[in-house]
ZAMARGU-4260 file (C-alpha; in steps of 0.2 Angstrom, whole numbers, plus 5000, padded with zeros to 4 digits):
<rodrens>
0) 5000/5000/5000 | 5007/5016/4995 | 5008/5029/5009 | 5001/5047/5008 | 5011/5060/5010
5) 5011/5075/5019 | 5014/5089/5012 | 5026/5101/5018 | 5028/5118/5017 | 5040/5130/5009
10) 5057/5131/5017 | 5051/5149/5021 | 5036/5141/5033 | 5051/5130/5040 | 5059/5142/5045
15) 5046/5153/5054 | 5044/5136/5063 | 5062/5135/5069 | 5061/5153/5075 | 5045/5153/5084
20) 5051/5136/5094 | 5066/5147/5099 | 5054/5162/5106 | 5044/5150/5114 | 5057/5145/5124
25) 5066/5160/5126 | 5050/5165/5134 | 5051/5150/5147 | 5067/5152/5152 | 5066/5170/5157
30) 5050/5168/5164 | 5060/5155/5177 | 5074/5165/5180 | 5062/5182/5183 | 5051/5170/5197
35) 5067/5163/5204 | 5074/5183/5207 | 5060/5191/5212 | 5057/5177/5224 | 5076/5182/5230
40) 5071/5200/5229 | 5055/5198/5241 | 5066/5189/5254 | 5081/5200/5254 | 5092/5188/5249
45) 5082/5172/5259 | 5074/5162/5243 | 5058/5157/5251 | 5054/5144/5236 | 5061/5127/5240
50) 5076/5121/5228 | 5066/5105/5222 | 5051/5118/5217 | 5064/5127/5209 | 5072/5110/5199
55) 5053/5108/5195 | 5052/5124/5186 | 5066/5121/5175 | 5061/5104/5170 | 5045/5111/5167
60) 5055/5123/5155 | 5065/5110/5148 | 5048/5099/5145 | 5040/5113/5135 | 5055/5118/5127
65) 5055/5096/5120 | 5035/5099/5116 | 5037/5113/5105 | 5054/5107/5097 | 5043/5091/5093
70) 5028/5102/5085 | 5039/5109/5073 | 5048/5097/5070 | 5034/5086/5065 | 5026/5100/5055
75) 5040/5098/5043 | 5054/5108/5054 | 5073/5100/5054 | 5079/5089/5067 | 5090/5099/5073
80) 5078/5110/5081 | 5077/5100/5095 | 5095/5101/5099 | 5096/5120/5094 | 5081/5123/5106
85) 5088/5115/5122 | 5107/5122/5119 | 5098/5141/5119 | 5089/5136/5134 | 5105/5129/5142
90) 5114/5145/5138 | 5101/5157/5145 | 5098/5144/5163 | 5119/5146/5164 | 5115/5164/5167
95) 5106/5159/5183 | 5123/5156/5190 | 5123/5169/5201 | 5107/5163/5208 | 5114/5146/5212
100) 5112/5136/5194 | 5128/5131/5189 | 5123/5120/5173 | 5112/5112/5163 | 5119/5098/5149
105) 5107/5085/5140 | 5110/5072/5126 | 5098/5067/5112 | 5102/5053/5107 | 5104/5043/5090
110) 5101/5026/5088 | 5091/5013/5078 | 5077/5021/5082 | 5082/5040/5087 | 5088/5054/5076
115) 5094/5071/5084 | 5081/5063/5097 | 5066/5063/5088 | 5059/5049/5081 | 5042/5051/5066
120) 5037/5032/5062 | 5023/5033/5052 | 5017/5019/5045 | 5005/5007/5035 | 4998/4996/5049
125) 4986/5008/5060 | 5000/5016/5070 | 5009/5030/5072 | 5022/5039/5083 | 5028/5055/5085
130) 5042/5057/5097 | 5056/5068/5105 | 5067/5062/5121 | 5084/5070/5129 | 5093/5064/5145
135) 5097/5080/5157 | 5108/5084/5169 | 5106/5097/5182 | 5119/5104/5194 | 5114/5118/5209
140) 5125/5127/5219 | 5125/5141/5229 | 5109/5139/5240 | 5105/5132/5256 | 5111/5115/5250
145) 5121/5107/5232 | 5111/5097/5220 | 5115/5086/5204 | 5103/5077/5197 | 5098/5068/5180
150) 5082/5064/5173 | 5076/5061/5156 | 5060/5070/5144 | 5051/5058/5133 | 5037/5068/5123
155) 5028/5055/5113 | 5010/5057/5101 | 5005/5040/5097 | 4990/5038/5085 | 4979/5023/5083
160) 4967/5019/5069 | 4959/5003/5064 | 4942/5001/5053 | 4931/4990/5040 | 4918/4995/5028
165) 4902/4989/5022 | 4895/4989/5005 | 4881/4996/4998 | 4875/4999/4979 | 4888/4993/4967
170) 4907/5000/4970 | 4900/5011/4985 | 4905/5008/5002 | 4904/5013/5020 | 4918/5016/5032
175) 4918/5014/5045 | 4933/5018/5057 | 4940/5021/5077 | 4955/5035/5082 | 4962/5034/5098
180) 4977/5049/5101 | 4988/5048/5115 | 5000/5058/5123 | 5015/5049/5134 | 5003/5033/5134
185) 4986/5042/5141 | 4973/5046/5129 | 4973/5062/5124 | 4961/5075/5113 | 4964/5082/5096
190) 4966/5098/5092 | 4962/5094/5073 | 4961/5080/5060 | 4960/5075/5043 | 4956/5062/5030
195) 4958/5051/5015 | 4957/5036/5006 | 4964/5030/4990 | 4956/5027/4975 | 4967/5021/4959
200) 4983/5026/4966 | 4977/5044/4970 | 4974/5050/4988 | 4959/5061/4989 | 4951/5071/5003
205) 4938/5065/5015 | 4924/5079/5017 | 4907/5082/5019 | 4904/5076/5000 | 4910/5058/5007
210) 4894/5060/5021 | 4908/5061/5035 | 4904/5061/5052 | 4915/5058/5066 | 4908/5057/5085
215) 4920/5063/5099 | 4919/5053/5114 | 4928/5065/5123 | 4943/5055/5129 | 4951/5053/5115
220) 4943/5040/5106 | 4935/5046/5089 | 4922/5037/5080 | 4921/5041/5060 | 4910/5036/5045
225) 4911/5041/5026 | 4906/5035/5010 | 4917/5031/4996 | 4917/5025/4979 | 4931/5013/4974
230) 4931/4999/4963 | 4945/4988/4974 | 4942/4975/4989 | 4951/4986/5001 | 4950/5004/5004
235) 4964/5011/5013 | 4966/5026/5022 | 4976/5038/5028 | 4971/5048/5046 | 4981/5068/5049
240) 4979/5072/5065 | 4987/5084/5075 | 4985/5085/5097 | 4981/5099/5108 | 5002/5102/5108
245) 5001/5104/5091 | 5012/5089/5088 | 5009/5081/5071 | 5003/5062/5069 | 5000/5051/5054
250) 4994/5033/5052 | 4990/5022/5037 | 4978/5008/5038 | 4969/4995/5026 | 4950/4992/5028
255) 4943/4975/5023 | 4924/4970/5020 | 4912/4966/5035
</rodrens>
């Protein structure tokens, strides 16, 4: 079964990409570092805010600065976004030294199933997986106690999509088909999705011409229906989806005759 492509956008678009994943977090890391002073500032010097609530800031940086680099990157960004995003974050969290962060280093790893530490397997068999992971180490000193401490980020869309048809008059037939979306293994909503099946080796649009209906359950889970007309046994299709995170998923999958 031939796989349908997403189209990409111009290298102009990519690049908007790449710079509005740096802004966001550019945008993290200072908020983080204006809490952690002006919590300094409000104490004369005595940081009220306990230093695991501040490690639980910056990983929450580091986590959004991952979920962004993911979005883009699965909207037809580079894989070095990722990379690029957490070395600007490390940079600007360094600056925090004089408010006890000494440093923050990640890897992302590559590997057989890894790249720059993203992974995009989309596929022909009702799955697909949308991924971005980096291992971290954090080193505090200068407060009321030293801390080190590693601690990995794995952001992962995963996107599920099985279904059958039934015939009706002549070449016509009904779809029907289940998507479930999840993010890090819980089911999660979707911001958006889209359609289409192939027909003759062409992969046309799903719409309201094809009498779609989808039913959200509300939890993930999506219930859809449309008629097509092809000619061949199977009817395969192709499901878009993108998550509440804006993170990009694609799964292919085959439906047979009930």
């Amino acid at each position: 079964m031939r796989t349908a492509k997403k189209a990409l956008r111009k290298n102009s678009s990519g690049q908007l990409l790449i710079i509005a994943a740096l802004a966001i977090a550019v945008l993290i890391s200072s908020t983080t570092m204006y809490v952690f002073d002006l919590s300094k500032n409000n104490t004369g010097g005595a940081y009220d805010q306990p230093i695991n609530t501040f490690i639980m800031s910056l990983k929450l940086s580091a986590r959004n600065a991952v979920i962004s680099s993911l979005a883009n990157i699965s909207n037809g960004g580079e894989r070095t976004v990722l990379e690029a995003n957490l070395n600007s974050l490390s940079r600007l969290l360094s600056n925090l030294h004089q408010s006890g962060l000494s440093s923050m280093s990640f890897t992302a790893p590559n590997d057989s199933s890894y790249v720059s530490g993203t992974r995009l397997s989309w596929d022909t068999s009702g799955s697909g997986l949308s991924s971005a992971y980096a291992n971290f180490t954090l080193a505090i000193y200068g407060l009321t106690e030293q801390v080190s401490t590693e601690y990995v980020i794995n952001v992962t869309t995963t996107l599920a999509v099985n279904g059958s048809y039934k015939e009706l008059v002549g070449d016509q037939k009904l779809v029907n088909l289940t998507i479930d979306l999840f993010n890090e293994g819980e089911h999660a909503l979707a911001r958006n999705m889209t359609l289409y099946y192939e027909n003759l080796g062409t992969w046309t649009l799903v719409d309201s011409s094809n009498s779609l209906s989808i039913v959200d359950e509300g939890n993930g889970t999506y219930d859809l229906s449309f008629s097509v007309d092809v000619f061949s046994s199977s009817v395969n299709v192709s499901a878009n989806v993108h998550d509440l995170r804006g993170v990009f998923v694609q799964a292919n999958t085959t439906c047979l005759a009930t």
